[in-house]
BATOR-316516 format. One record per residue (C-alpha): residue in three letters; x, y, z. Coordinates in steps of 0.05 Angstrom, whole numbers, plus 5000, padded with zeros to 4 digits. Each point is the difference from the previous one (the first is absolute). Example, Ala and Ser with C-alpha at 12.3 -4.5 7.8 and 13.67 -1.06 7.14 Angstrom:
Ala524649105156/Ser502750694987/
This chain:
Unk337129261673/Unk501549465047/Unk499950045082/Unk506849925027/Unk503650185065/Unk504150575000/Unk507250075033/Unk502150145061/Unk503350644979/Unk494450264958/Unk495149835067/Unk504450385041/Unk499650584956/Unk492850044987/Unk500250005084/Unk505650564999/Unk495050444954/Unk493949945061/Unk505850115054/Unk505350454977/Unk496750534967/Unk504850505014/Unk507050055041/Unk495850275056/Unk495949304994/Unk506249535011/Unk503150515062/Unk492349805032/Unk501249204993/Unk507150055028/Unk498850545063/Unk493649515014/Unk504549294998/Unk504450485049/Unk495850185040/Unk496149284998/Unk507149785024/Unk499650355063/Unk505950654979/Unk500250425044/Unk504950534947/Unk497749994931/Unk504150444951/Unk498050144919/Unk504350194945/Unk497850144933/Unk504250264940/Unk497950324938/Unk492949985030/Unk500649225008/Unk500749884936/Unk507949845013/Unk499949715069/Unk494849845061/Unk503849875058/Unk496749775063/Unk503749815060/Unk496449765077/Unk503249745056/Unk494349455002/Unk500849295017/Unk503149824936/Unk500449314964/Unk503349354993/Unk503449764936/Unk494249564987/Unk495150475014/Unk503050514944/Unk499149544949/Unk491949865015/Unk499350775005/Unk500950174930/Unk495349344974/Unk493050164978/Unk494450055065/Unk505049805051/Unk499450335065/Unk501450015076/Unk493650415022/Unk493949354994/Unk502149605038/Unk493049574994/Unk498650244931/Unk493250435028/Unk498950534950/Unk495350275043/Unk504250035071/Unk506350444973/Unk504350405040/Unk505750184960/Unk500350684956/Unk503449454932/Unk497549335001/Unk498949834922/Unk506949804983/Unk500250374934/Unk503550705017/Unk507749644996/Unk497849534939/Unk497350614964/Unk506250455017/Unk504549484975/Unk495149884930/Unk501950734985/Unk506350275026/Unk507849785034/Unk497549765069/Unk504949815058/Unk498449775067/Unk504750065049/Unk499049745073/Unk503549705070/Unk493749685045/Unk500650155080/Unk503749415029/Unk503549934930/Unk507550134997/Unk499950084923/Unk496550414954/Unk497149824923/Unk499250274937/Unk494649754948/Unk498750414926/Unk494149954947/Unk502150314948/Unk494250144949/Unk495949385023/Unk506049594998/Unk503349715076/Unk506950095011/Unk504949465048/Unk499350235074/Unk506150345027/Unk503450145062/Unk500250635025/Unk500950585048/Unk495050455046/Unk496550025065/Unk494249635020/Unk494050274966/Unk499550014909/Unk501950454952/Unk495849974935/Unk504250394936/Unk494750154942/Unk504650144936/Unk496450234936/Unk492849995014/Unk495749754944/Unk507049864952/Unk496949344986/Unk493050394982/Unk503150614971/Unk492950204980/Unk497650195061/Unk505850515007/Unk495850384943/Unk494350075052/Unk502750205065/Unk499150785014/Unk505850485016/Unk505949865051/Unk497250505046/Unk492549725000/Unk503449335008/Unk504250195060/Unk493550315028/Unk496649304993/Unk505749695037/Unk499050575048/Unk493349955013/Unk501049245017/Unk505350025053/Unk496250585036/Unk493149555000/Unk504049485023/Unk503250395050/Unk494450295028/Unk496949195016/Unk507149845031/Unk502750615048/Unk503549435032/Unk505049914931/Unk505250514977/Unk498650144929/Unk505450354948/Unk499450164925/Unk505150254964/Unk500750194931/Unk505950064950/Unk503450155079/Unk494950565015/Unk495949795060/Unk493250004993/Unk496649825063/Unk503149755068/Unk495849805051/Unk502549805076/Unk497249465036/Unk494550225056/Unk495149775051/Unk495150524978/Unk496049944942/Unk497950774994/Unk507050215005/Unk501449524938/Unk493550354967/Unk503750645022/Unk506149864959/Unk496449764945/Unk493250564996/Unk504450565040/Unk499550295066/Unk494050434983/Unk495349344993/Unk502149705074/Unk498250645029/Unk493749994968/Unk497149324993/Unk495449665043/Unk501849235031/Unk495349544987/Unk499249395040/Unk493849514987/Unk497249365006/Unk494449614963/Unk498749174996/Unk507249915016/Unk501650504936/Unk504850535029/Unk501250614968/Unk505850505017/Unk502650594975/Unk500850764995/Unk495650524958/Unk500750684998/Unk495750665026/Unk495150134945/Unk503850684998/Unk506449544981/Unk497949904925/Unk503549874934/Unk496550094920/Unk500049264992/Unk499449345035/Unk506949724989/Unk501750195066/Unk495449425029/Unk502749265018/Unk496449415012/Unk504449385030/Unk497349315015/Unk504149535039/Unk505750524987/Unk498849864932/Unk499150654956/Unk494349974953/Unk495650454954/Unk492749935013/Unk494550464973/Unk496349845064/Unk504950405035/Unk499250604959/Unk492049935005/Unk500549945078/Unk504350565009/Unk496250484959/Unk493449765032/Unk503150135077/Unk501750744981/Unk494850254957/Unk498050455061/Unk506450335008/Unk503949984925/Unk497250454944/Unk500349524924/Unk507650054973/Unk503049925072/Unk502449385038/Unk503549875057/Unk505549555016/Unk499449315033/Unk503249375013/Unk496349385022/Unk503049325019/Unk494349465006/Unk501949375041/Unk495549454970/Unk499449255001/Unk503349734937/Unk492949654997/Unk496450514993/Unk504550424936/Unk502049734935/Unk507050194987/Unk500849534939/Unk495950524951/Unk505450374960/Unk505049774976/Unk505750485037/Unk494349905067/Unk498450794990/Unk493549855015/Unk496149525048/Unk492349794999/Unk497050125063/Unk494649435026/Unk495850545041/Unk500450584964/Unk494150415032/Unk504149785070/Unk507350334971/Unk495350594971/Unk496650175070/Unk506049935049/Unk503850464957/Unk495350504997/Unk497149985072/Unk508150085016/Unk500850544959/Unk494450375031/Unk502149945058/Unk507050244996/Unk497350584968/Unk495650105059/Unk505349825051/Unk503250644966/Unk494850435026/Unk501150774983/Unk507249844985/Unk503550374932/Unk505849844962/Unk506050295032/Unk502850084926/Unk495350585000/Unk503050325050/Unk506649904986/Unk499050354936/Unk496450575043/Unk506850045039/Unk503150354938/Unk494650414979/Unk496750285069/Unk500850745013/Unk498550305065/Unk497350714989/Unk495049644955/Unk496649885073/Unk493550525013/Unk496649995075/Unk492350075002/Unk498250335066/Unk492649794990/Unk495749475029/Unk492249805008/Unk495849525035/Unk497749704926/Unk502749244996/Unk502149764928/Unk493549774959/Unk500849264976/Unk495450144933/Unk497850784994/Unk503850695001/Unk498050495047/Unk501750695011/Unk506350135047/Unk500950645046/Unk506550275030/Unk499949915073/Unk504050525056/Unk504249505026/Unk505049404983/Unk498049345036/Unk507049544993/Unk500349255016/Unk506449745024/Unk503549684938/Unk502549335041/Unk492449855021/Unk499049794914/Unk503549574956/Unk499750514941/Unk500750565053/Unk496750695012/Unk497950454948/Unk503450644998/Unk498650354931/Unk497649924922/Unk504650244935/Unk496650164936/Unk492949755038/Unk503249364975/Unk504749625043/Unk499149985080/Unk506350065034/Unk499549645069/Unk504849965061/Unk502249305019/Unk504149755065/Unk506349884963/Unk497750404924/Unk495650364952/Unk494649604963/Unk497350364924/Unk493549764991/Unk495850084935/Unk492850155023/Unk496349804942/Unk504449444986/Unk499449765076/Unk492550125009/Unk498449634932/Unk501849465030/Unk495950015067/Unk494450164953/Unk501649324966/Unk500749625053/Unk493550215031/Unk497649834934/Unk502049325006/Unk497649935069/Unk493850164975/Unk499449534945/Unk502549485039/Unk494850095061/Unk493450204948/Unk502549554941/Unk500550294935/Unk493550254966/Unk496249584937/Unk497950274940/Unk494749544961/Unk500350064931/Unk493050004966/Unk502749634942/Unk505049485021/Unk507050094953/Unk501649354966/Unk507049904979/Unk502849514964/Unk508049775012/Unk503949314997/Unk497749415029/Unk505749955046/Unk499150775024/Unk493049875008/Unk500949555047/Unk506650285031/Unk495650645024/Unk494649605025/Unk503249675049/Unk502150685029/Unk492250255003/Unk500049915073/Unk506050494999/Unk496750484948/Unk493650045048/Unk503850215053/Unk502550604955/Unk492150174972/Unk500949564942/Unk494349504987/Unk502349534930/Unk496649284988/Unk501449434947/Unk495750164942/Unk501649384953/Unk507449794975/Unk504750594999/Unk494850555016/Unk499150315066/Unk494150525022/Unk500350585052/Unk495250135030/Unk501850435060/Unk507050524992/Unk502650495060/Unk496550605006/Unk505850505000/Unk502149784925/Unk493050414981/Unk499949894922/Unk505549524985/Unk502449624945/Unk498749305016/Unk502349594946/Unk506350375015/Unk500549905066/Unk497949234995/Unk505349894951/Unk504850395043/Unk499249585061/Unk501149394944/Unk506850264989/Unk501850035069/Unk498149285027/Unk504549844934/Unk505950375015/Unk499950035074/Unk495449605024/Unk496150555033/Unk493950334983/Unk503650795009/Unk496250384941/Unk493950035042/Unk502450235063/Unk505450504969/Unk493550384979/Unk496449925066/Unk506050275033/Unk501750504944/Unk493350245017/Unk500950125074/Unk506550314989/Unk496950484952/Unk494650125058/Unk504950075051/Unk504950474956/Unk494550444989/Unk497150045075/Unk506050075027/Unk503950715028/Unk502250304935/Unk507750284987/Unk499050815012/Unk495049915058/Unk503050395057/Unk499049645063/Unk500150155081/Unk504949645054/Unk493449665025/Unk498949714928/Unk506749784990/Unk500749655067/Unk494149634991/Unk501949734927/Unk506849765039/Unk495949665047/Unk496049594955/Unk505549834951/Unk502849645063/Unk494449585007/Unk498449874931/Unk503649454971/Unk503750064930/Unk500250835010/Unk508050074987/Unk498049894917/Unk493650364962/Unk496549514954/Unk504550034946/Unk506449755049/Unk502250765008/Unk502850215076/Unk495850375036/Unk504750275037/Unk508450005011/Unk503250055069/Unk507050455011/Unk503649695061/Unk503150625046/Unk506549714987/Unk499750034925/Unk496850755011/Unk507250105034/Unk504149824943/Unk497350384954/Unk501650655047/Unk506549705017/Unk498849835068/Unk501849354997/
């Protein structure tokens, strides 16, 4: 068969098949050339899930008669200026999202430029152009998307349901929403609105609108700086946590992407705090020198190439960590809310008992009832003064302004783990020499992926060396894995550096371990306890960070304000 050069239409539509996947896929090319524009109002209208009409009007800075014809030709674009692949600052900057369109639907273009007292109309229709025409509208454009794919009626046969479709389209506008609180966004569908979001100043009141109220009072700001890489944000309490991690955004430049490394990095920051199964929400927006991040990977740019990887890895997690620990002993206030309709008052029990025994950090002892109540004032204590126990369970304290509920064992497993962690971090963690050295045999490429993490695995007790081409030998594993499966857990640290780019397998079981320790040391449910006891676990969950969650990202505790005590009883 001979070479030849295809068409012009048949290009396009070959283009339109890596673009436009989906409805959802052309509503992201035409919001981005809006917002690229510099709108300031960008509404969406879809019918019959976009299959019938896209509709996607800004009140950008519009364009000039000449300028409509270029934007519907094949790599023509206003956003590279010097043709550097490698310096771009635009969300579009292809040229092939209005091309494509055009290849496989009933496109019109409709726009009046600022400074312009006459507005234009240009159509593709199925890869074919149309005259220009005059026409009528404000400054800013108006793109119309008739019969998506007629031209390809094929791919109708593989689009999903109108309702996943619309969810698509959803999904878009609110990631692109959440990048640009400055922009008011609407989508509307078959004239049911779907979103509306208002213009604002404040980027956790957009992430308010768009993750509910519940996740701005219980996030965490993050604000940090590395080798002129700045990373902001919000994540939430580790008691703020959802079943899966599609409730986590990563934005560079503004521009949403999906990254594994985000999911690795996350997971990796709150392995002290989250139990396997649980997540929590975050958004990040990295500010990063367009030399330094490959936008020009995927074809609809959902995914960049980092240069420093290791650099992106790091400042995300040291920011993570320290949110969490800026948090301190804080819990969700979702918790509490939900307490609000469920708390009963004459569930409440006084102890009139006391002693001078202090709460043991890692043994029981036996307890003795003392004549005499010793109180502390509650306003002295951020989680107040103790001033009884229900079901030798839950510690009810008095607080300036409240009640706190606190779960002993729950609380005091995690002082136990935190000293635990002190300790391993001041002593280092224990080596176990094997007295035959494990050989395991993997890919080349893991091979030498884990190896240049050894330093790392030393750190955590884990001793491995290059023993030929694709075959590494351990010599040395962490003494609190005993008798351990270490093929298994060699392989399993494989996976990880694949997936996330962290090596999480081996300190999940380190820290599984230490949890386990901690659970079982720690003041068990049923154990009846004195005032003196109970104060002094209040006293060191204050100055333990991390205490408002137990190792598996469970409060602690809840707090009742006095006011909310008074509705319930009508006094307010």
């Amino acid at each position: 068969m001979p070479i030849r050069i295809l068409p012009p239409t048949t290009v396009n539509r070959i283009a339109a098949g890596e673009v436009i996947e989906r409805p959802a896929s052309a509503i992201k090319e035409l919001v981005e050339n809006a917002i690229d524009a510099g709108a300031n109002e960008i509404d969406v209208l879809m019918l019959a899930a976009g299959k019938t009409l896209i509709s996607v009007s800004d009140n950008g800075s519009g364009m000039l008669p000449d300028e409509l014809k270029l934007c519907v030709e094949r790599h023509a674009t206003s956003k590279l200026p010097d043709d550097d692949l490698l310096h771009v600052k635009h969300l579009g900057f292809r040229g092939e999202a209005l091309p494509s369109i055009g290849s496989v639907s009933r496109l019109a273009i409709t726009s009046k430029a600022k400074n312009s007292n006459e507005a234009w109309q240009i159509a593709v229709i199925g890869g074919e152009l149309q005259e220009l025409t005059p026409a009528s509208r404000k400054v800013g454009t108006t793109v119309e998307v008739r019969d998506l794919f007629y031209a390809t009626p094929a791919r109708l046969k593989f689009l999903r349901s109108d309702r996943t479709e619309i969810e698509q389209a959803k999904d878009i506008i609110m990631r692109l929403a959440m990048a640009h609180p400055e922009i008011k966004f609407s989508l509307s569908s078959d004239e049911k609105m779907l979103a509306n979001y208002n213009s604002s100043s404040d980027r956790l009141a957009r992430l308010a609108e768009i993750l509910g109220k519940d996740f701005s009072e219980n996030s965490l700001p993050i604000n940090s700086v590395r080798d002129d890489v700045k990373l902001t944000g919000f994540t939430s309490l580790p008691t703020y946590n959802r079943g899966t991690s599609t409730e986590q955004y990563l934005f560079v430049n503004n521009r949403p992407v999906r990254d594994k490394l985000l999911l690795g990095v996350v997971k990796a920051a709150y392995q002290d705090f989250l139990e396997r199964g649980r997540h929590p929400v975050v958004a990040l927006f990295l500010d990063i020198s367009p030399d330094f991040v490959d936008v020009n990977v995927h074809p609809a740019k959902a995914e960049v190439r980092f240069r420093d990887v290791a650099l992106i890895r790091g400042l995300i997690i040291s920011a993570l960590k320290q949110a969490i620990a800026s948090g301190g002993e804080r819990a969700s206030s979702s918790i509490a809310q939900t307490a609000h309709t469920f708390f009963k008052p004459n569930n409440f029990v006084q102890r009139n008992f006391v002693s001078d025994y202090t709460l043991p950090l890692m043994q029981q002892a036996p307890l003795s009832r003392p004549p005499e109540i010793k109180e502390e004032p509650a306003q002295n204590y951020r989680l107040g003064s103790a001033r009884g126990q229900v079901h030798n369970t839950y510690i009810f304290a008095q607080t300036a302004d409240g009640i706190v509920i606190v779960d002993q064992h729950a609380a005091h497993e995690r002082l136990l783990y935190e000293r635990m962690k002190e300790s391993l971090a001041e002593t280092g963690i224990a080596r176990q020499r094997l007295l035959i050295p494990e050989v395991v045999e993997l890919d080349e490429g893991e091979a030498a992926q884990l190896l240049q993490r050894r330093d790392e695995f030393a750190s955590l007790g884990l001793i491995i060396e290059g023993f030929g081409e694709g075959t590494i030998i351990v010599r040395e594993i962490p003494a609190l894995l005993g008798k351990t499966d270490i093929h298994a857990l060699i392989k399993d640290l494989s996976d990880d550096l694949q997936e996330f780019g962290e090596a999480l397998a081996l300190r999940d079981k380190l820290e599984h371990i230490c949890g386990t320790m901690a659970c079982h040391g720690s003041v068990r449910a049923g154990r009846q306890l004195n005032i003196d006891e109970m104060n002094a676990l209040l006293r060191q969950m204050e100055a333990t960070p991390h205490s408002g969650q137990c190792n598996h990202g469970r409060p602690t505790y809840i707090e009742l304000k006095l006011a909310d005590i008074e509705k319930l009883f009508g006094r307010r």
